[in-house]
C-alpha positions in Angstrom: 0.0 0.0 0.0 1.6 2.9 -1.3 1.1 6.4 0.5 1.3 10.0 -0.9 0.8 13.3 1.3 -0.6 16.0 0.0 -0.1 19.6 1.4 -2.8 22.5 0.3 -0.9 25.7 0.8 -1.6 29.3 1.1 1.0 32.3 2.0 2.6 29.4 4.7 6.1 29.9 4.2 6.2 30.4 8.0 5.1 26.6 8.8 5.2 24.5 5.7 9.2 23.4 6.3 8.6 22.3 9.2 5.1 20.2 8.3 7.1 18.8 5.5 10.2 17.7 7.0 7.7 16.2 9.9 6.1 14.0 6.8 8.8 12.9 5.3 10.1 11.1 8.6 7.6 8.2 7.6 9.1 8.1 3.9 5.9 8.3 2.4 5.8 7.3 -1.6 5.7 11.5 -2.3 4.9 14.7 -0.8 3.1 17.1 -2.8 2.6 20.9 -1.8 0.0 21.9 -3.8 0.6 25.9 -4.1 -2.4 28.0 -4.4 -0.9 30.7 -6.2 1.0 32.3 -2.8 2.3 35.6 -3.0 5.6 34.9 -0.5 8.1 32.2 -0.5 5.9 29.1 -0.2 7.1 27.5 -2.4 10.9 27.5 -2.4 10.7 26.8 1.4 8.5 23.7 0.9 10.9 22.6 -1.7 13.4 23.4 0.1 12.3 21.2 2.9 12.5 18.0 0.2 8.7 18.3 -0.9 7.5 18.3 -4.8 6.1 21.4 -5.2 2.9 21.8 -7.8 1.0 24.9 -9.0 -2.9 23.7 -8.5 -3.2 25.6 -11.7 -0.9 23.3 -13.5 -2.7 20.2 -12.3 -5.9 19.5 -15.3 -5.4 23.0 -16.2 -7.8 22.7 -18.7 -10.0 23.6 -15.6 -9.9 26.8 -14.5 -9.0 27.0 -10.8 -11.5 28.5 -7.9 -11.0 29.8 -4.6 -10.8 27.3 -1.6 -8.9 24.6 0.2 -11.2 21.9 -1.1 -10.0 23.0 -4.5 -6.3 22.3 -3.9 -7.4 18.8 -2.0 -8.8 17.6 -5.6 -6.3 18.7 -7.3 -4.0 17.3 -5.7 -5.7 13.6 -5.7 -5.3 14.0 -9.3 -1.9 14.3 -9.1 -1.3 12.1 -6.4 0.4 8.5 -7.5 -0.6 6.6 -4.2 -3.2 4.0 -3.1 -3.7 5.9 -0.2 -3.5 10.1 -0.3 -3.2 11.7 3.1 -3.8 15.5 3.9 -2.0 17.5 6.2 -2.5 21.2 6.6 0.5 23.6 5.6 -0.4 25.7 9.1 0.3 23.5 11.2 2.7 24.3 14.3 2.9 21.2 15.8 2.8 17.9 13.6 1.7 14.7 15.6 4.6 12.4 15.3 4.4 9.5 12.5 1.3 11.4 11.5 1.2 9.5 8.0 1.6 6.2 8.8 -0.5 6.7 12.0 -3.5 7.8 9.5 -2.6 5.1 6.9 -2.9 1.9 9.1 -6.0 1.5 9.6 -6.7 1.7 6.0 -5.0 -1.7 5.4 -8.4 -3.3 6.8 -10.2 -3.5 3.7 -13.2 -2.4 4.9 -12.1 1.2 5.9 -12.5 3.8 3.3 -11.8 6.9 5.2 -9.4 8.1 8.5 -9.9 11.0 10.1 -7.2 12.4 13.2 -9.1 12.7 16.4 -7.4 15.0 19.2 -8.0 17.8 21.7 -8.4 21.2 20.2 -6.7 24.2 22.2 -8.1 27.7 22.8 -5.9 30.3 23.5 -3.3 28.6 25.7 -6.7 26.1 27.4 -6.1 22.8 26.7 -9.3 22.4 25.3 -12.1 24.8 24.2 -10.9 25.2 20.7 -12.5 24.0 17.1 -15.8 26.1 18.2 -17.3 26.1 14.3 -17.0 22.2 15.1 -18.4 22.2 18.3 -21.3 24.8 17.8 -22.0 24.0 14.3 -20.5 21.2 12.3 -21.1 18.3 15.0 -24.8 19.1 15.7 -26.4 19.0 12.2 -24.4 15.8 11.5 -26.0 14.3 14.4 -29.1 15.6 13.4 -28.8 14.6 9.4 -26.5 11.8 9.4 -25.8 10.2 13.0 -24.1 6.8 11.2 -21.1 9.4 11.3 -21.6 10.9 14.7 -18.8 8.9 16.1 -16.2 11.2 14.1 -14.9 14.0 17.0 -13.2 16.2 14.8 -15.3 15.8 11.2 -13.8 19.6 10.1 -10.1 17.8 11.1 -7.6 19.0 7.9 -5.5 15.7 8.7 -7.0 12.3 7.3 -6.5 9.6 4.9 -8.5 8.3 1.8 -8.2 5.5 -0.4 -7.3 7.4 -3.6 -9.9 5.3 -5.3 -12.5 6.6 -2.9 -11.2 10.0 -3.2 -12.0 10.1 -7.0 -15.4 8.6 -6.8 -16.3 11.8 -5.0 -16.9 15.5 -5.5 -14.8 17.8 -3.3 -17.1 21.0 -2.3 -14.1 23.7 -3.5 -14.0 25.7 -0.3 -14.3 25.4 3.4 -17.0 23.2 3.2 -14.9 20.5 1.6 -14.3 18.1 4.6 -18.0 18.0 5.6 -19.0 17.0 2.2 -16.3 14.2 1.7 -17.4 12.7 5.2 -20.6 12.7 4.2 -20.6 11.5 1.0 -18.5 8.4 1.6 -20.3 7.7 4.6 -23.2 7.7 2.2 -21.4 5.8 -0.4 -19.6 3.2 1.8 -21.2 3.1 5.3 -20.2 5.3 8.3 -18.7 2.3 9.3 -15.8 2.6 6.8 -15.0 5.9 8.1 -12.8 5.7 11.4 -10.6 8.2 13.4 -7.3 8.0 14.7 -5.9 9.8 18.3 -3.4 12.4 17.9 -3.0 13.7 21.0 -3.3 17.8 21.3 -3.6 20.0 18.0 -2.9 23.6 18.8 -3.8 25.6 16.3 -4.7 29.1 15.5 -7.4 30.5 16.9 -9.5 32.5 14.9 -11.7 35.7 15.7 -15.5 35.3 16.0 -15.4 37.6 12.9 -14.1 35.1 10.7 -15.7 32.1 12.0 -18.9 33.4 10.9 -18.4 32.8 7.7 -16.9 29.3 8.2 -19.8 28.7 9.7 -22.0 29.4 7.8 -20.3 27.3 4.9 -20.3 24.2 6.8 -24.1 24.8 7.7 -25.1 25.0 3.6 -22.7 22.1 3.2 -24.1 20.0 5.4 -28.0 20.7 4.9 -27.1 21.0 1.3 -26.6 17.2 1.3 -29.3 16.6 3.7 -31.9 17.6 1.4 -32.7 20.8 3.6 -30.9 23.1 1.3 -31.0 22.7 -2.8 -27.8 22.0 -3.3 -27.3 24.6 -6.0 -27.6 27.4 -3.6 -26.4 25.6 -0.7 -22.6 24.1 -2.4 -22.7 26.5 -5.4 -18.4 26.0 -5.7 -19.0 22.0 -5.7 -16.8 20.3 -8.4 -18.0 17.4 -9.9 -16.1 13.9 -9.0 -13.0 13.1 -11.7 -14.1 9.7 -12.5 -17.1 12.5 -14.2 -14.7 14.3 -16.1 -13.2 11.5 -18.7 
């Protein structure tokens, strides 16, 4: 089972060294920054660091890039060569030790389609208290809509591993609301059984102003009562791109 990690990065040229180097310790097949177009040094320091550095809008450029995380993800799986992809986010400031092959494992059970990291989320020095768009919004309507994935802690987590087969049997939502979709629709696809969760300890992260979860929010919400039915899904995941295996 071969592994590649892929890194969506944004203007991180002050952490994505470090997450790459902390990657590479588990000599993964590749590591693939996937630059969104940054404006600072990105790029060079990720490369630097020993990763393989792509321009999303060089990956099936015949398809003109949009704005959002969820965009670099797919791209990415495209270019990906491994049976398994896993996703680590360029920010963070402390990578869980052996954080690839700790997400890969459970994926050698046939069975499991989808691994998501499970830790403690830190507010403002607290050892807990953090990942409140999660906690206030995200984890109640998935109760709510689709309790066969209520057992998932931390569904917004940017660390997780899919089967790269899975991953292009799916649409990925273009922007923030890109990890609620994919749990959802491989839960819907394959069971919420398939979809498990690893412990990673601690994730400090940083903490946003209320001003700017808001938004975030409100993505998730339309995302997830987009697929419920709630919402049409053409106002409620307008950015959604359709699943490669759609696209020839």
């Amino acid at each position: 089972m071969t592994v590649s990690v892929v890194i969506p990065a944004l203007n991180e040229e002050a952490t994505v060294a470090d997450v790459v180097r902390a990657v590479l310790v588990d000599n993964p097949l590749e590591v693939l920054v996937i630059d969104s177009s940054s404006s600072d040094a990105t790029a060079s320091k990720a490369q630097a660091a020993g990763a393989t550095v792509l321009s999303w809008s060089d990956i099936a450029p015949e398809i003109p890039t949009r704005p959002g995380k969820g965009e670099a993800l797919w791209r990415g799986v495209k270019a990906a060569r491994g049976d398994v992809v896993v996703f680590v986010d360029a920010d963070l400031t402390e990578v869980p030790p052996h954080v690839v092959s700790r997400l890969a494992l459970p994926l050698q059970d046939p069975q499991v389609h989808m691994v998501k990291a499970d830790y403690a989320r830190t507010l403002d020095g607290a050892p807990s208290g953090g990942g409140r768009v999660t906690e206030l919004t995200a984890k109640p309507l998935l109760r709510t809509y689709f309790p066969a994935i209520s057992h998932i802690n931390q569904p917004l987590a940017g660390e997780y591993a899919l089967r790269r087969s899975t991953a292009l049997d799916v649409p990925f939502i273009s922007g923030y609301g890109v990890e609620s979709g994919l749990l959802i629709d491989i839960s819907e696809r394959c069971g919420g059984s398939a979809i498990t969760q690893v412990d990673l300890g601690t994730r400090s992260h940083r903490n946003r102003p209320l001003a700017e979860l808001g938004p975030m929010a409100q993505v998730v919400a339309h995302s997830i009562l987009g697929r419920a039915g709630v919402l049409p899904e053409e106002v409620a995941v307008p950015d959604q791109r359709p699943a490669w295996n759609t696209l020839g």
